[in-house]
C-alpha positions in Angstrom: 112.7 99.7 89.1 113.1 96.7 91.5 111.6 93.5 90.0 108.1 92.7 91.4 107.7 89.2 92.8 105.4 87.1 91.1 102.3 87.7 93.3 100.2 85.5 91.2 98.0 82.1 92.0 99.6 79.0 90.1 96.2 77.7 90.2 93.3 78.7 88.1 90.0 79.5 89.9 88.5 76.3 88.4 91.5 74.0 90.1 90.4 76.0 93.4 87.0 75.3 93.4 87.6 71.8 92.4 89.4 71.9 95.6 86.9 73.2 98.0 84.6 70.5 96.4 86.6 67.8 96.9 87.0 68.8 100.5 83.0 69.0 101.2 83.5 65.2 98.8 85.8 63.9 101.8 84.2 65.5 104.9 80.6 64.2 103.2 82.2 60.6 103.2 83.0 60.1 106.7 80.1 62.4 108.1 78.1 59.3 106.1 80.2 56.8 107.8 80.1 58.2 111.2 84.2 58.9 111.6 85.0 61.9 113.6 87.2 65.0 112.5 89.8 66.0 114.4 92.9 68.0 114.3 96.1 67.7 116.3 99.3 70.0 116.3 101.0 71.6 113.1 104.0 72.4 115.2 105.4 69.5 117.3 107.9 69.0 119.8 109.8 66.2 117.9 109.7 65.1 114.2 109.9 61.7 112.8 113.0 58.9 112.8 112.1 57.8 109.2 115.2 58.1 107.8 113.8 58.5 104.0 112.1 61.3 105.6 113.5 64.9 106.9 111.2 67.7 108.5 111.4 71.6 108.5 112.5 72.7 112.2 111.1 76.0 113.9 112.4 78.0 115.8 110.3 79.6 118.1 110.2 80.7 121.9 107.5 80.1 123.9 108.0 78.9 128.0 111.3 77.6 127.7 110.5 75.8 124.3 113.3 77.0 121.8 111.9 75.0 118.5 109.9 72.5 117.5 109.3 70.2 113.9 106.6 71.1 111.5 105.3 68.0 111.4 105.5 65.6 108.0 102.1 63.9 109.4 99.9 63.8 111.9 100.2 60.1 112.9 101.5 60.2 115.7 99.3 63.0 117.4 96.8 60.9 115.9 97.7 57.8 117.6 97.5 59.6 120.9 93.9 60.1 120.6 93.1 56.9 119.3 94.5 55.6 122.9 92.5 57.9 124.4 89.4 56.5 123.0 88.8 58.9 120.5 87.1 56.0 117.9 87.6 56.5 114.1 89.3 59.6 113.5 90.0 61.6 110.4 92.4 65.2 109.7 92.6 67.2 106.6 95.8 68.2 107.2 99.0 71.0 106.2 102.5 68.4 106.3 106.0 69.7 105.8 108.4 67.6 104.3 112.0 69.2 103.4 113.9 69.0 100.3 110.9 68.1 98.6 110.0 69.5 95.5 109.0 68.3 91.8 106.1 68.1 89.7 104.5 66.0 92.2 106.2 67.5 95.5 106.2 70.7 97.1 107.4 70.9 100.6 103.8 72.2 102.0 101.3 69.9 100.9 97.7 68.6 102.4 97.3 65.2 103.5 93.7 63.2 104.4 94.6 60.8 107.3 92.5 58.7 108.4 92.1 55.4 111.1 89.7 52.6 112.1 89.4 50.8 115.2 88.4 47.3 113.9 90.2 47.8 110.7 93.0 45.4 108.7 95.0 46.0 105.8 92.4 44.7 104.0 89.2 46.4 105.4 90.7 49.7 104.9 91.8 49.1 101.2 88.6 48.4 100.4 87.6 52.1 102.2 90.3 53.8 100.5 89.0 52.7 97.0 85.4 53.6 98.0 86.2 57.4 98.8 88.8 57.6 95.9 86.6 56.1 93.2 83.7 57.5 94.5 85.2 61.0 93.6 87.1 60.3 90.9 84.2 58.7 89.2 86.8 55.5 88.4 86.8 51.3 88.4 87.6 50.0 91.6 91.5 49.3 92.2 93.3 45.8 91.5 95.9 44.2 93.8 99.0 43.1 93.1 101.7 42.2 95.2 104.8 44.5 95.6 107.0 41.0 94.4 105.0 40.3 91.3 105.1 43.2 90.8 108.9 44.3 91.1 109.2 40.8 89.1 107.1 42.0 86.3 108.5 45.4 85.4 111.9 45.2 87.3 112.9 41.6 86.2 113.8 41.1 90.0 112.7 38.9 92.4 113.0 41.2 95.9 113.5 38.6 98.1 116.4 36.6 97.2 117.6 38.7 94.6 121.7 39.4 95.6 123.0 42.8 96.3 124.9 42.5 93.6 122.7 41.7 91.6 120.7 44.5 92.3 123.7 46.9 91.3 123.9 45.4 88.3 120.1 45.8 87.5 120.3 49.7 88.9 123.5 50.4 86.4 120.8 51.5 84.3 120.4 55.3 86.3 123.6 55.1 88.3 127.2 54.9 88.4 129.0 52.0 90.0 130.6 54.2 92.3 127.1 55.8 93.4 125.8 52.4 94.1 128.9 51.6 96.8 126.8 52.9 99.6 123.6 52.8 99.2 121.6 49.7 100.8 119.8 47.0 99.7 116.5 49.1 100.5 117.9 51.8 98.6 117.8 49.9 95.7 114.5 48.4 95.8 113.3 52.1 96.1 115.5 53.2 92.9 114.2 49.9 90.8 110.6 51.1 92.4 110.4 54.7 91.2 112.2 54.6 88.0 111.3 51.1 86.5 107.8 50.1 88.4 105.8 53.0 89.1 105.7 54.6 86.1 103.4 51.0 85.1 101.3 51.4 87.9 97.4 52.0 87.6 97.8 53.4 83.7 94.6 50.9 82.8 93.1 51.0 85.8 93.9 51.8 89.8 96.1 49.2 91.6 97.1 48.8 95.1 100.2 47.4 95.9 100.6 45.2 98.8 102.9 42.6 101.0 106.1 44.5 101.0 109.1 43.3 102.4 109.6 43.5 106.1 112.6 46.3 106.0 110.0 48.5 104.6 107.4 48.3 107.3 108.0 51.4 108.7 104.4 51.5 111.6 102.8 48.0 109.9 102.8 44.9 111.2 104.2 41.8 109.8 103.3 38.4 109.1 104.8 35.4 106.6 104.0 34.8 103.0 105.2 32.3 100.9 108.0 32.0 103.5 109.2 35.5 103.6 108.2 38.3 106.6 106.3 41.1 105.1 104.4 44.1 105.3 100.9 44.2 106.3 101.1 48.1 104.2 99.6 49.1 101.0 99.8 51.8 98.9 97.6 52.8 95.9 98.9 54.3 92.7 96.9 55.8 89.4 98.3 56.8 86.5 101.4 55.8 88.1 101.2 58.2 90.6 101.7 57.1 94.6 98.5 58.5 96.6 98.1 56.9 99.3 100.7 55.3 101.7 98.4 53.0 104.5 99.2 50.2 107.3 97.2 47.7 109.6 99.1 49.7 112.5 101.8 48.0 114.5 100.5 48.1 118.4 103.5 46.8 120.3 105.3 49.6 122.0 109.0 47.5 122.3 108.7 46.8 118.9 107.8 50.3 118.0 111.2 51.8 120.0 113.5 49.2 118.5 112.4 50.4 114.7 112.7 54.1 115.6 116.2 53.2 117.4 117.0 51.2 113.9 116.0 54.1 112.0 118.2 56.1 114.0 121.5 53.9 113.2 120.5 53.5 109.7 120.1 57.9 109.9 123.8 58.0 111.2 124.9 55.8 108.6 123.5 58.0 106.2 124.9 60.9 107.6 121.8 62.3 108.8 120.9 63.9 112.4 119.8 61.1 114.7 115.9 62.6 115.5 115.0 62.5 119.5 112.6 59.7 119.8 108.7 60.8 120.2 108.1 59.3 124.4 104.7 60.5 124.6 103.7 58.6 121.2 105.6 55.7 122.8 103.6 56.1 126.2 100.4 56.3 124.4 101.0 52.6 122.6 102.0 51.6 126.3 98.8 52.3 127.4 96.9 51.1 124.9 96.8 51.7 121.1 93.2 49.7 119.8 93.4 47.0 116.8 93.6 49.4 114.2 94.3 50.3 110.3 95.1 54.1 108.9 95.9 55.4 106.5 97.6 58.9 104.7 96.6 60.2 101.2 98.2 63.1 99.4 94.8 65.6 98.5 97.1 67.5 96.0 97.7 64.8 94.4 94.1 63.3 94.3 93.3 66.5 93.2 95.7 66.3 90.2 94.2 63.3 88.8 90.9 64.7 89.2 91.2 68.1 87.1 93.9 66.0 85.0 97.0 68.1 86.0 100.7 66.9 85.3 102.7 69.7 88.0 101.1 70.2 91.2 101.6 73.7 91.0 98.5 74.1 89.1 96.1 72.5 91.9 98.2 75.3 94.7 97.1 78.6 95.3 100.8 79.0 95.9 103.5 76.8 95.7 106.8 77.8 97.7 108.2 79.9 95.0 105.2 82.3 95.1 104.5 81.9 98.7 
């Protein structure tokens, strides 16, 4: 007899009604605070030039369209609206991220993406810790900087720490001939994951702010202590990363020359360079508001709520089941 595929949920019925809960939890929240939701396109016509980031093309055929790029978020769609004076905007939201997957990843996840006209780095920290405490039922986050803290647990200063240096320190989960190519940035991200995060938020929530100005990805910047960095925070618990958010970047020159930098930095990698998103670009052109958003992984939230450690047991159906 042919072997039967596993047809059953990952999740127990509890884990999905924790779920539907936290969803009425989120769309209570900014019903209460008068933020509208919206939703924008799955299925785009270009993906994204982050070049940590690759997206799941589909082919499909529809008026001379051969394909387009399940999207990885819905920022940019997002953004569009926003400069169509759309106000303060939120999207529960399916994302697609390729080569994903781990206790904490799977390649189809939901995202909560929010942003607000009016709204710094600041303002909307202090949001994202009302919503997430308020549901989690947990003490209010602290803040610490991404260089104390890469001081503190990675016994690095990030901004004027050598590249050699920084081999040296990453020796401890790579080879010397691994670390030949990979970038400065690269291992800032390595010391990050492996020596850092695990720290983060295990007595109580922390975000983590003022990164350094090669990883601003859509944030502005501005000058600390003498260094350029990051107006972007991101918030972890029990050292896991939840939420990724940025007082947003509204200059559309500036916003071509990162995506064009990403693009080099792609090729160097030996990744596709990604077409450039022009009617995201056209929308800052005409006029993207002062504004902060932010995107927060549900799955994950929910994890920390019903106290999962995979994130196959807050799916219905991961992508081996699906």
């Amino acid at each position: 007899m042919k072997n039967q595929p596993d047809w059953q949920p990952t999740a127990s019925r509890a884990a999905l009604k924790s779920r539907a809960q936290q969803s009425a939890f989120v769309r209570g929240f900014f019903a209460q605070r008068d933020v509208l939701e919206v939703e924008t396109p799955i299925l785009g016509r270009c993906g994204v030039t982050e070049p940590n980031l690759d997206g799941v093309f589909a082919q499909i055929d529809a008026q001379g369209i051969k394909g387009g790029w399940l999207q990885t978020s819905p920022e940019y769609h997002m953004k569009r609206l926003l400069a169509a004076d759309s106000g303060a905007i939120y999207q529960i939201s399916k994302v697609f991220r390729n080569g994903e997957r781990g206790s904490r990843h799977n390649p189809e996840f939901s995202m909560l993406e929010w942003y607000r006209p009016g709204f710094d780095d600041k303002a909307l920290m202090e949001e994202v810790a009302d919503l997430v405490c308020g549901w989690l039922q947990c003490p209010r986050p602290q803040v610490l900087s991404y260089r104390k803290a890469m001081i503190t647990w990675a016994g690095i200063d990030p901004f004027v720490v050598s590249k050699n240096d920084l081999h040296q320190r990453c020796r401890e989960w790579l080879e010397p001939e691994q670390l030949e190519d990979l970038s400065r940035d690269g291992c800032l991200d390595l010391l990050m994951s492996f020596a850092v995060e695990p720290n983060l938020g295990t007595e109580a929530p922390v975000f983590i702010n003022q990164y350094p100005s090669s990883q601003a990805s859509l944030a502005r910047l501005s000058s600390v202590d003498g260094f350029d960095v990051a107006h972007r925070f991101e918030l972890y618990i029990d050292g896991i990363e939840l939420c990724n958010g940025y007082w947003e970047l509204t200059h559309p020159d500036e916003q071509r020359a990162r995506f064009e930098a990403d693009n080099r930095l792609r090729i160097a990698n030996g990744k596709p360079e990604m077409e450039i998103d022009e009617a995201f670009l056209a929308a800052i052109e005409h006029g993207l508001p002062d504004c902060a958003g932010v995107a927060l992984g549900l799955d994950r939230l929910l994890m920390l709520k019903v106290g999962a450690r995979n994130i196959a047991d807050v799916l219905a159906f991961p992508l081996e089941r699906a």
